[in-house]
C-alpha positions in Angstrom: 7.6 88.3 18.4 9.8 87.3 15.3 13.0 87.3 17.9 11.3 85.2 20.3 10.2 82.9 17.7 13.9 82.7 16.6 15.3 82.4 19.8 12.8 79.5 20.9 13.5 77.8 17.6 17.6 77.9 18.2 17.1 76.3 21.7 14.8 73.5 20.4 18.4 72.9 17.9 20.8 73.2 20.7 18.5 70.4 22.4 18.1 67.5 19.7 21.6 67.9 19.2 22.5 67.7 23.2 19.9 64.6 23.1 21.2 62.7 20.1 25.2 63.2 21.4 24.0 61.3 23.9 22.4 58.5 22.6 23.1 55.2 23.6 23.4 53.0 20.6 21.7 49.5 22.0 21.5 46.0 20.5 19.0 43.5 21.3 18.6 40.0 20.2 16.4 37.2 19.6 17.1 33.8 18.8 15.0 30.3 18.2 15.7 26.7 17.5 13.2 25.3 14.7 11.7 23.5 17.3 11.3 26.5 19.7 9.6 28.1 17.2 7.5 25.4 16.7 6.5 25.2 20.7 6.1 29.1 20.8 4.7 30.7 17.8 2.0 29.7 14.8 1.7 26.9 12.5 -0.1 24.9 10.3 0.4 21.8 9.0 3.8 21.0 10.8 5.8 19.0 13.5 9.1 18.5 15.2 11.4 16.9 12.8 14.0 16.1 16.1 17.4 17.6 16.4 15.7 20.7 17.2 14.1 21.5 13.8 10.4 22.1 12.3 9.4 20.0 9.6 6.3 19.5 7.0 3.5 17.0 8.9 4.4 13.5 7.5 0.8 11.5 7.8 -1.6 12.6 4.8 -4.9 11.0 4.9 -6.7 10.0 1.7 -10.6 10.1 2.8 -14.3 11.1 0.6 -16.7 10.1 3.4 -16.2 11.5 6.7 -18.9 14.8 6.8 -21.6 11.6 6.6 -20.1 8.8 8.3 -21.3 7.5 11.0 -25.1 5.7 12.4 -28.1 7.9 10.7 -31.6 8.2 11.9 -32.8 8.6 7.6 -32.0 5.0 7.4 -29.7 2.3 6.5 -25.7 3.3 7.5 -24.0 0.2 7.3 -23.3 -2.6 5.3 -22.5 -6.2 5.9 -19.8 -8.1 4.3 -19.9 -12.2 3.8 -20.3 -14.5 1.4 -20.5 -13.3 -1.9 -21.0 -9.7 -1.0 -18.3 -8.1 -1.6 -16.9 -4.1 -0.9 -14.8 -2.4 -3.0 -13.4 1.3 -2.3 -11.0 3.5 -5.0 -8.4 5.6 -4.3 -7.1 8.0 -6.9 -3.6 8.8 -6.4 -1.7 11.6 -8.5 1.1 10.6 -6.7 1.8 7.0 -4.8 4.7 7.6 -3.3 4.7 6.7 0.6 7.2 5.1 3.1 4.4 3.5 4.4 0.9 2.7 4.0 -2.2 1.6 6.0 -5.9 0.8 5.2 -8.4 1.9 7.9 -12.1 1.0 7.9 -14.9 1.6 10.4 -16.8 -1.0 12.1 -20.0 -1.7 13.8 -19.5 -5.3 14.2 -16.4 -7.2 13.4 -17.0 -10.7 11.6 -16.6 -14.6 12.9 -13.1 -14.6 10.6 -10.7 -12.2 9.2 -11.7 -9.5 6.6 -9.7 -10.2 2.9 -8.3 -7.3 1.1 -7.5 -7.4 -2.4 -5.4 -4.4 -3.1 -4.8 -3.6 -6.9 -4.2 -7.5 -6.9 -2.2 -7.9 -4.0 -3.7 -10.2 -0.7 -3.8 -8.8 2.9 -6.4 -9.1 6.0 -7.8 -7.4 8.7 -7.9 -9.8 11.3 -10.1 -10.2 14.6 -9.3 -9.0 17.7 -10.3 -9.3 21.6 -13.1 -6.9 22.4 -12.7 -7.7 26.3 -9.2 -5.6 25.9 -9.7 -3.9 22.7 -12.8 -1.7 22.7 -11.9 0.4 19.4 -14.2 -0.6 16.6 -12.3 1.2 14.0 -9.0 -0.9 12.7 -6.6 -0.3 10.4 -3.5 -2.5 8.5 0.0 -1.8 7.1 0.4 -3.0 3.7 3.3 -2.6 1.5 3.0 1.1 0.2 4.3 0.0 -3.1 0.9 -1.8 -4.0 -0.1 1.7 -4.5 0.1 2.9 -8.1 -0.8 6.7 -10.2 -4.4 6.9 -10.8 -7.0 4.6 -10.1 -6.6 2.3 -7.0 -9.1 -0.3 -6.5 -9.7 -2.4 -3.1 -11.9 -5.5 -2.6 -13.0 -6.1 0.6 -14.5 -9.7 1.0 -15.4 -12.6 4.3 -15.6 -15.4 1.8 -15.7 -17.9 5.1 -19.4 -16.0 6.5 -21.3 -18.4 5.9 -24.0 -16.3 7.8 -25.0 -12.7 7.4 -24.3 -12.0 11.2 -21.2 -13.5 10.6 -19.9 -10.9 8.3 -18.4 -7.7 9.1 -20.5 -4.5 9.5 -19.1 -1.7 7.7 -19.9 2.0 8.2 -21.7 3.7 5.3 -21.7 7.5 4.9 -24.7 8.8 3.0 -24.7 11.6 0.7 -28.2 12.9 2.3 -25.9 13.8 5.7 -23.0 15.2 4.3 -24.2 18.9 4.5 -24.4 19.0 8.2 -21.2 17.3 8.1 -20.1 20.3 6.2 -19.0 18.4 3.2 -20.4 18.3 -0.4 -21.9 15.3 -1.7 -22.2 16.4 -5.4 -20.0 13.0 -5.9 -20.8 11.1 -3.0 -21.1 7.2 -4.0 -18.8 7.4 -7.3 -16.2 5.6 -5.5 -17.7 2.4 -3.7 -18.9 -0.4 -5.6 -21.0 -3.2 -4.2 -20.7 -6.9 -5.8 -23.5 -9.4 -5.1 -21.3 -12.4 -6.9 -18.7 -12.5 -5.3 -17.2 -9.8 -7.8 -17.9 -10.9 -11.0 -20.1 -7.7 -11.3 -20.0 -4.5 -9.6 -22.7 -1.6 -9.0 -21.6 1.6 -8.3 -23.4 3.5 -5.1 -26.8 4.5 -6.5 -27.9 0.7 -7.1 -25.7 -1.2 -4.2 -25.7 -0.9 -0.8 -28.2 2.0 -0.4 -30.9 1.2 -3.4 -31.6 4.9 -4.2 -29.4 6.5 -1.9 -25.5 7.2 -2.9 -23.3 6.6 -0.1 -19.8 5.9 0.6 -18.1 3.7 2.5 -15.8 4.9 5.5 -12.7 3.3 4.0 -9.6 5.7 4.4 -6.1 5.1 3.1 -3.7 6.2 5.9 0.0 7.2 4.2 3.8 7.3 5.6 4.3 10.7 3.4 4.8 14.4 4.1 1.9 17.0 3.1 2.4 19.1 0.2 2.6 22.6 2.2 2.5 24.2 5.5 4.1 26.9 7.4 5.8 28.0 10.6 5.8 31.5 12.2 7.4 33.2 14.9 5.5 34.6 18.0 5.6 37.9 17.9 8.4 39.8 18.4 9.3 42.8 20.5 12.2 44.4 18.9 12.4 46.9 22.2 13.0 43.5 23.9 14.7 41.0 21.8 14.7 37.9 23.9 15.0 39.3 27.1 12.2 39.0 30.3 12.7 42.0 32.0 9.8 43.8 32.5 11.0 47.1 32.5 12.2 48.7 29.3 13.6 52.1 28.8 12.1 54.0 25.3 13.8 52.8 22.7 14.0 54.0 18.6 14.8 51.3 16.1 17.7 52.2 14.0 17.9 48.9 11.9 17.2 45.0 12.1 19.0 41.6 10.6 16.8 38.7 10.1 18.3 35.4 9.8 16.8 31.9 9.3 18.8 28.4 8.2 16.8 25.5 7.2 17.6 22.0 4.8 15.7 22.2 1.5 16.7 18.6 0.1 15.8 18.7 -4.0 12.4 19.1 -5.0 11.5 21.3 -2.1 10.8 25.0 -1.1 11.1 27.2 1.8 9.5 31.1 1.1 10.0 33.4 3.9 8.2 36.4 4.8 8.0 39.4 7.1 5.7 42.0 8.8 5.3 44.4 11.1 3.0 46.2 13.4 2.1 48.5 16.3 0.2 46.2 18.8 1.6 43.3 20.1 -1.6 41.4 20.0 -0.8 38.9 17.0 -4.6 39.5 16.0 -4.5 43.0 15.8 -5.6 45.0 13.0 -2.3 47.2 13.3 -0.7 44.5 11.2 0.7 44.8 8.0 0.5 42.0 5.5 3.1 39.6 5.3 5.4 40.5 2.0 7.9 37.7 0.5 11.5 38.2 2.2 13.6 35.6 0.4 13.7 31.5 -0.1 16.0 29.1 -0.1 18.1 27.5 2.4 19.4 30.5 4.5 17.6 34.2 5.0 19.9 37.0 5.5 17.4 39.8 5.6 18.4 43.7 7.0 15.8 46.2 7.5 15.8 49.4 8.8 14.9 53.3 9.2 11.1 54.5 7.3 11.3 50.4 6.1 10.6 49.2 9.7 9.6 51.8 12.1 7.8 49.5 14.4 8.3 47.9 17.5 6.6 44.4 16.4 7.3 42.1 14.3 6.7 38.5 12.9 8.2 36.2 10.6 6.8 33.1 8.5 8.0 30.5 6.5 6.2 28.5 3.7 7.7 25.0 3.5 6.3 23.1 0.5 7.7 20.1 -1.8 6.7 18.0 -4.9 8.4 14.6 -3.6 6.3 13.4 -0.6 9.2 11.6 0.5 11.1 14.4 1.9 10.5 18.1 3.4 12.1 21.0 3.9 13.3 21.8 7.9 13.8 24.9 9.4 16.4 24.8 11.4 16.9 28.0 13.5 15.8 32.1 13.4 18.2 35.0 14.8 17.4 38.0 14.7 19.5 41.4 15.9 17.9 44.6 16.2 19.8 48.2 16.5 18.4 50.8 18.5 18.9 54.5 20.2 18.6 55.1 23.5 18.2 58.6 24.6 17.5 57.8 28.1 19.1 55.2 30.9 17.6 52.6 33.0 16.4 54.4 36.0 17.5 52.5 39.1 15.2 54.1 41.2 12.4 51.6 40.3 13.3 48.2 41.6 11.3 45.0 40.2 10.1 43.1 43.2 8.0 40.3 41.6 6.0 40.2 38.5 2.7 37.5 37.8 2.7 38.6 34.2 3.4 35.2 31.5 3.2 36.1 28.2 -0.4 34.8 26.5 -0.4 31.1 25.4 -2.3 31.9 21.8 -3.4 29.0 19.9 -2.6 28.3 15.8 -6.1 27.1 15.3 -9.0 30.0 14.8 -10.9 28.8 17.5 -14.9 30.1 17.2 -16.3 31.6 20.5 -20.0 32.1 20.8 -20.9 35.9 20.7 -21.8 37.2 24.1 -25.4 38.7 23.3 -26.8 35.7 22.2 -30.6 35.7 23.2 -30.7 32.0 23.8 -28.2 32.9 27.1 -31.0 35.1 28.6 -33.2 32.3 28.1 -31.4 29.6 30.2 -30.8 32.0 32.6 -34.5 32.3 33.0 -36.0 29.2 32.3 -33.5 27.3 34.2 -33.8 30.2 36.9 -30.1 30.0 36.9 -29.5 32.9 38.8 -30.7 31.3 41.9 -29.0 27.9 41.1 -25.6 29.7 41.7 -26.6 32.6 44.1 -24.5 31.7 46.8 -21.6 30.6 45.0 -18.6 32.6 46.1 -16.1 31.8 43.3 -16.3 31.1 40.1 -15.6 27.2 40.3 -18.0 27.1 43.0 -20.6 28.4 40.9 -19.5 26.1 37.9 -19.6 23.0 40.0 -23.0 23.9 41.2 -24.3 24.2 37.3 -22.3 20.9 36.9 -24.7 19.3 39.7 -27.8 21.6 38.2 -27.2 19.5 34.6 -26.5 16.4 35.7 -30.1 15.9 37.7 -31.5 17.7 34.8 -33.1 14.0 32.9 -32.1 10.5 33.5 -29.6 8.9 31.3 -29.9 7.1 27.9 -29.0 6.5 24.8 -30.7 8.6 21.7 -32.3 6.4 19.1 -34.5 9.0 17.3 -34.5 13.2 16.7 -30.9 13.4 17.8 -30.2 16.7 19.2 -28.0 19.9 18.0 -25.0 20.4 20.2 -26.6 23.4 21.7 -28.0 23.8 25.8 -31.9 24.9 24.5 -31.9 21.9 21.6 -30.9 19.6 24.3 -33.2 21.0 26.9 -36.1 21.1 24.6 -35.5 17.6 23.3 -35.5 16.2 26.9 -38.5 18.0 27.9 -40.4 17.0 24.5 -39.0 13.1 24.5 -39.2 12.9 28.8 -35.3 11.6 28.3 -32.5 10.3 25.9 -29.9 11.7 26.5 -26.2 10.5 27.4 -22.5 11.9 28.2 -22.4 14.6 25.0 -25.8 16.4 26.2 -25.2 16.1 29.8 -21.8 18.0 29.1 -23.1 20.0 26.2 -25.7 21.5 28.3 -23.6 21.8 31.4 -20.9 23.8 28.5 -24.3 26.3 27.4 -24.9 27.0 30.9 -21.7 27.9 31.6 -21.2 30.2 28.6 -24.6 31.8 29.7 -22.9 33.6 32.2 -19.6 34.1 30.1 -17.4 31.4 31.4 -16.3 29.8 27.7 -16.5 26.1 27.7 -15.5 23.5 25.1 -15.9 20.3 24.2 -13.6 17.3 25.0 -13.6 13.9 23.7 -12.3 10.9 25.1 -11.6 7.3 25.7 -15.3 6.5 25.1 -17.3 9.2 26.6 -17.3 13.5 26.3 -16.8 15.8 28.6 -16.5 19.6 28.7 -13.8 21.8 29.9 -14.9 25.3 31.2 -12.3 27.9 31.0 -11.8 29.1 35.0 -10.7 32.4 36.1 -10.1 31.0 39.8 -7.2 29.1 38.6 -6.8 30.6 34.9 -6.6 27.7 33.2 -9.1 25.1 31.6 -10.8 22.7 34.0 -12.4 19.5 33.0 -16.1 18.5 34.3 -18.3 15.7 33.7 -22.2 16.6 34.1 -23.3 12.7 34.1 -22.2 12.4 37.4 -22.5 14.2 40.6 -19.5 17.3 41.4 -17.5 14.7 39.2 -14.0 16.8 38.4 -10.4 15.2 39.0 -7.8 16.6 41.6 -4.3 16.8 41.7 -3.1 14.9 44.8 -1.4 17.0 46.6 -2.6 20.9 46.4 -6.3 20.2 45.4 -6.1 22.1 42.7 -9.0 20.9 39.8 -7.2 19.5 36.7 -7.8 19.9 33.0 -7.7 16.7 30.3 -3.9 17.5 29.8 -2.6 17.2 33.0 -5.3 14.2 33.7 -4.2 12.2 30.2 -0.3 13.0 31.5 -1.0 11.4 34.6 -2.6 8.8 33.0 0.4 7.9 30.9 3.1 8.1 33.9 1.0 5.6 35.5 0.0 3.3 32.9 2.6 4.2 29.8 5.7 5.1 31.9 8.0 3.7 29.1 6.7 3.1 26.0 4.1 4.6 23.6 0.3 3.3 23.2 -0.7 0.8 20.7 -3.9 1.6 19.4 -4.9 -1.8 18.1 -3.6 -4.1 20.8 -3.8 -2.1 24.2 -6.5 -1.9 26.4 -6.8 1.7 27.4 -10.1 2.2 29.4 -11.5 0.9 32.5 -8.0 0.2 33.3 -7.9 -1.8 36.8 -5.2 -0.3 39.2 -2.1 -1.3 38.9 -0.8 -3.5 42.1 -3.8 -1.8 43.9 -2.0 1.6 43.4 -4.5 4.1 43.8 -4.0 6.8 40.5 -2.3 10.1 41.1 -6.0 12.3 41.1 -8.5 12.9 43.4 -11.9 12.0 42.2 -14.9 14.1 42.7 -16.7 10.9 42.8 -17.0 7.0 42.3 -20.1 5.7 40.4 -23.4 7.1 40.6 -24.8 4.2 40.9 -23.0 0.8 40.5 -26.2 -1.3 39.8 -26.0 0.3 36.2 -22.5 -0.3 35.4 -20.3 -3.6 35.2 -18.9 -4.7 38.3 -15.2 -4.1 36.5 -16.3 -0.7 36.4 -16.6 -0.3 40.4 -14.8 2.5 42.0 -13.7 3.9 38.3 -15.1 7.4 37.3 -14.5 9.7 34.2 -11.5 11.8 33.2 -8.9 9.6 35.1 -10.3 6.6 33.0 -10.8 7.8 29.8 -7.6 10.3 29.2 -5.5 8.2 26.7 -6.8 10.2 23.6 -8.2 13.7 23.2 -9.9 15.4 20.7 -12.0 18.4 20.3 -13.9 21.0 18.1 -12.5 24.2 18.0 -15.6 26.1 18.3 -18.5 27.0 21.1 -20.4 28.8 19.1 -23.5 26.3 18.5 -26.0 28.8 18.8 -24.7 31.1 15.9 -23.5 27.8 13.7 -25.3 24.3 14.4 -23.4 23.2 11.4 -21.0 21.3 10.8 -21.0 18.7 13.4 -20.3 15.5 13.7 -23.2 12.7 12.8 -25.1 11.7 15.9 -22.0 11.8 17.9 -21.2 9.1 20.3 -24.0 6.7 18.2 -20.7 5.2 16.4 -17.4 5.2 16.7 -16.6 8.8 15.7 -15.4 8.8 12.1 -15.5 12.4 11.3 -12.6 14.5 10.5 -13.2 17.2 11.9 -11.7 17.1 15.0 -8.9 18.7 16.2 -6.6 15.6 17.9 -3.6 15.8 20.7 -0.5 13.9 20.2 2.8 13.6 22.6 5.7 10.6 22.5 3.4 8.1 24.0 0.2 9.1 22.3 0.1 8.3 18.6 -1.3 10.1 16.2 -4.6 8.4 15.2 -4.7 7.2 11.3 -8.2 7.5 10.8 -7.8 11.7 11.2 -6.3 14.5 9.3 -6.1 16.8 11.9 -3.2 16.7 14.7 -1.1 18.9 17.3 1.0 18.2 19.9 1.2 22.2 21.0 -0.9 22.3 24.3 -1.4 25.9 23.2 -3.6 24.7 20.2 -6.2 22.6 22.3 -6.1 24.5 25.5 -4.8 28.5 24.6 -5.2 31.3 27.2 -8.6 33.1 27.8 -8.6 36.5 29.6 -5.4 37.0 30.7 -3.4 40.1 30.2 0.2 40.5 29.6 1.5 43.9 30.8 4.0 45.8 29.0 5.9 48.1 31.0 8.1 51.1 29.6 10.2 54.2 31.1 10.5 57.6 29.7 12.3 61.0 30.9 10.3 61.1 34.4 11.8 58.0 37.0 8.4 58.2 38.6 6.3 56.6 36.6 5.6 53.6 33.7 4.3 53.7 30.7 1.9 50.5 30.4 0.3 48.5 27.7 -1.7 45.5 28.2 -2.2 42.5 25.9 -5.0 40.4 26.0 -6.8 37.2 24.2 -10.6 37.6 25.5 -13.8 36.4 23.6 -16.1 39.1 23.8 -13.5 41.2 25.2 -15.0 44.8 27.3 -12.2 46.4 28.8 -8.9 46.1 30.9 -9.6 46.8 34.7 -6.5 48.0 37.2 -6.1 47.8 40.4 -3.3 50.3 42.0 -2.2 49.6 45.6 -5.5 47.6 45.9 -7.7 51.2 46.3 -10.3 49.5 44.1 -10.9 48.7 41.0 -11.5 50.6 38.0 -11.4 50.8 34.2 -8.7 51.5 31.8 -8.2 51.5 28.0 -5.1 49.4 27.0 -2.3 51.9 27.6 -2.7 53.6 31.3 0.2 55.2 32.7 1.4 54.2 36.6 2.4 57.0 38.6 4.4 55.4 41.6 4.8 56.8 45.2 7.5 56.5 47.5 8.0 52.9 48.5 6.1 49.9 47.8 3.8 50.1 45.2 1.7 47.2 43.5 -0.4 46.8 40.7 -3.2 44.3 39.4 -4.9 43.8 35.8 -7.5 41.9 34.2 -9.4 41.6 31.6 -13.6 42.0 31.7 -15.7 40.6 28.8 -19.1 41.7 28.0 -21.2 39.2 30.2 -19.1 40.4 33.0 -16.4 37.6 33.5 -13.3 38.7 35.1 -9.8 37.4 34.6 -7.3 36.0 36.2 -4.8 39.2 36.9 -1.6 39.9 36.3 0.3 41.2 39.5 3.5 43.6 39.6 5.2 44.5 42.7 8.1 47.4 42.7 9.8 49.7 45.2 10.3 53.2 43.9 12.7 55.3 45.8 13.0 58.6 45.4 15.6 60.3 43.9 16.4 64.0 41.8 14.8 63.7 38.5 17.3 63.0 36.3 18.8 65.9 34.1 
């Protein structure tokens, strides 16, 4: 037994050494522009700095009332400017620095002449504008930035030439008794407005001005031209097998060594930190990560890595840009990165790619909160709403959407709430409308329709727009988010020529090509809903439908629907989860003209970025990411009749992967399941199943395998 032992042990020798002689020694590569980085991996608190780079965001607003602003049902929410009532709103700067600088205030009414602004001393004005082409009732002003001074900042607001009280202008309050459910503190609520009753000669702070007994704020912002003190940049997650390349076949691979390297600007009084990690799983949110450790700073990274130090496949890369002078910011300027690998065994070539369905996942930097599956409430609506049946004939899933589109909208009448203003749940809504008999208007119609939805596991979220909110309900059909609008009958937008359903994104871009083609919206001067055609040029969507009912709406509004009309601006809340977490939310959304901040905002060339909100992107990733897609991995060992698979998925509530082989069926699979092929054509289809049941789009593979001697 000891000979045999020796003489197995000697062949295993004679083997590893046969095997490593002949290694192939291959290098893979993988390289990125700032701004490709930018497009295709994770950030926070960035943007395109142009020329290709990734820079610090470079709008920072200054704001203490937004988690209350807004019309309350608890009492008085506004103030009214004329006369000798006067406003006054401080700003405490550490730092005033600012290329430029804006005032922005919220309004219910606007006065009979211009608003005066007294800032630290210095004279400037809001002044009126045209309500038949300007419907915003938030404005804002650009005064010289260097009015601005360290520490205390004070700001009159006055309409010495009201001579009336409905003459002034209305200003928004935000009271500290709403700022919980606005998810902000309001310890210190009120100890920056003041309230003069003599045309300043006195003041009274918050507690004895505009609300008697109840502090409040007023929703004055201060908008600056500066960069933000910190954000960072990271890479999408890198397959070191891979490098760059998009072939979907890889041979086995082991990683030998790796050089990291990253050029960026760092002008004086700025930083850029870099760090690295590595993992197992090339889900970005996987546990099989190891925590990011500090690499280097500075303006170039030359970082080599290698042997027990790396010995994984994946990995990521971050940098942490930061500064002390708001007037400049780091930029990082490009990432390469070479990786050295053995290769013990070749390509097979008797596997032969025919066509591949299989993008990589579209994963969003924002932590987007999706309701848990198992909710009670879901069983519920599916019950009391007798759901089910609502959709029992439906034989796709948009089908079956549309339907619970059509069930919401002829759910209650519509109107405005005055009192006992919902939560941004389906049963609140329900319940209110059966309790009240009605009151309800775009945001429960749409809210609802976005519960019922998610009842049966199709994710929804909320969009809004130009003056109204709508949902988008994430569509395995088409795998991509689709916009509908509940307050009208099978109301969703087209595209022209396939039919295909469209999303906000694609509506608001072909709302810009046809109204914007050359130049960027102005926020305070354009007129950007209820647009009439232009030259009788009928828009580039089909409409699901014209008005309901045209008795109820302005004759300029004939033959004008949602979603085409209302898709210059889009915002959202990056969270379904209503059930789990009523709060925060915005106050009695859609009652005034949305000053919370805690939205999540879209941006592009034509679409500015709104001064009254903190919150930006311009990554189409971040506002609509992938949902229930799977990205297939595909690798070859020894054997040329087979792959080694591993699928990649971004599923709320995810169950399980599903294949498909040769379309004999489905059937379940963890997420590595190994493809034997057969001779000839053999195809191959995954998806992803969640816990309520809902299927994915799949991913589709198509290869010939011929056979051939197995290879020696």
């Amino acid at each position: 037994m000891g000979k045999l032992k020796t003489i197995m042990y000697s062949m295993c020798i004679l083997m590893t050494a046969a095997g490593t002689s002949g290694a192939e020694t291959v290098t893979t590569v993988w390289n990125a522009s700032g701004e490709k980085l930018y497009d295709t991996g994770f950030m926070e608190n960035m943007m395109r700095s142009g020329e290709g780079g990734a820079q610090l965001f470079d709008i920072e607003l200054i704001e203490n009332d937004a988690p209350g602003s807004g019309s309350s049902e608890k009492g008085v929410s506004s103030d009214i400017i004329w006369g000798s009532r006067q406003a006054r709103k401080v700003f405490e700067l550490d730092d005033p620095r600012a290329k430029g600088a804006w005032m922005v205030i919220f309004v219910r009414t606007q006065g009979k002449t211009p608003l005066h602004m007294l800032i630290n001393g210095n004279s400037a004005r809001f002044e009126n504008w045209d309500r038949k082409d300007n419907i915003e009732m938030y404005r804002w002003t650009e005064f010289p930035s260097e009015w601005l001074k360290q520490g205390r900042n004070e700001v009159d607001f006055s309409c010495p030439d009201a001579e009336r009280e409905e003459d002034g202008w209305e200003l928004y309050l935000s009271r500290a008794d709403e700022f919980a459910d606005g998810g902000g503190d309001p310890a210190h609520v009120g100890e920056t407005s003041f309230t003069s009753l003599d045309g300043g000669e006195t003041w009274k702070e918050s507690p004895f001005g505009p609300l008697g007994r109840t502090r409040a704020e007023y929703s004055i912002r201060l908008s600056l031209d500066r960069y933000v003190e910190t954000g960072w940049i990271a890479s999408p997650v890198i397959d070191l097998w891979k490098g760059d390349s998009r072939d979907f076949i890889v041979p086995q691979r082991e990683i030998r060594s790796l050089r990291l390297a990253i050029e960026a600007d760092v002008p004086e009084g700025a930083k850029v930190e870099y760090y690295f990690r590595k993992g197992s799983d090339p889900g970005p949110f996987s546990d099989s990560w190891e925590p990011y450790r500090l690499v280097g700073e500075g303006e170039k990274l030359d970082y080599t890595t290698g042997g027990a130090d790396l010995n994984r496949r994946y990995i990521q890369f971050r940098a942490v840009l930061s500064t002390e002078n708001p007037l400049v910011s780091p930029v990082v300027r490009s990432a390469s990165l070479e990786a050295t690998l053995e290769q013990r065994i070749p390509l097979h070539d008797n596997i032969h790619v025919v066509s591949v369905e299989n993008a990589p996942i579209a994963y969003s930097s924002i932590p987007w909160e999706w309701e848990s599956w198992d909710r009670p409430e879901f069983a519920e609506l599916r019950e009391s709403e007798n759901l089910d049946e609502v959709i029992a004939d439906c034989r796709t899933q948009f089908a079956a959407q549309v339907k619970l589109m059509g069930y919401a909208m002829r759910r209650w009448y519509p109107g405005g709430h005055t009192v006992e203003y919902p939560g941004w749940d389906a049963l609140s809504i329900l319940r209110q409308i059966d309790k009240t008999g009605g009151g309800g208007m775009c945001i429960q119609y749409n809210l609802a329709l976005g519960g019922l939805c998610q009842a049966f596991g199709w994710h929804a979220k909320f969009i809004n727009c130009v003056g109204h909110e709508v949902i988008e309900v994430w569509n395995d059909d088409y795998g991509k988010w689709l916009f509908l609008d509940a307050e009208y009958f099978d109301n969703y937008n087209a595209d022209t020529e396939t039919g295909e359903p469209l999303n906000m994104l694609e509506i608001h871009n072909r709302y810009l090509d046809y109204y914007f083609p050359d130049r960027p919206i102005d926020w305070m001067k354009d007129r950007i809903v209820w647009m009439p055609f232009s030259d009788g040029k009928e828009p580039p969507v089909l409409r699901g439908i014209r008005n309901r009912d045209a008795s109820m709406l302005p004759e300029r509004f004939d033959g004008i629907v949602s979603g085409w009309a209302n898709a210059a601006f889009l915002r959202t809340v990056p969270r379904n989860n209503w059930f789990a977490k009523p709060t925060p939310r915005p106050l009695r959304h859609g009652m005034s003209w949305w000053p919370w901040d805690g939205y999540l905002n879209w941006y592009d060339q034509r679409t500015p970025r709104k001064r009254q909100y903190s919150w930006h992107t311009d990554r189409s990733r971040d506002m609509w990411p992938d949902l229930n897609k799977v990205y297939v991995d595909a690798t070859q060992g020894f054997g040329n009749d087979r792959l080694f698979l591993r699928f990649e998925t971004y599923t709320p509530n995810f169950s399980h992967f599903e294949v498909n082989p040769d379309d004999t069926g489905w059937k379940k699979a963890g997420e590595r399941w190994t493809w034997l092929l057969q001779s000839g054509k053999n195809s191959l289809q995954v998806r992803a199943v969640s816990k309520q049941g809902a299927r994915g789009k799949p991913s589709r593979m198509l290869v010939n395998f011929v056979d051939a001697p197995f290879a020696e």
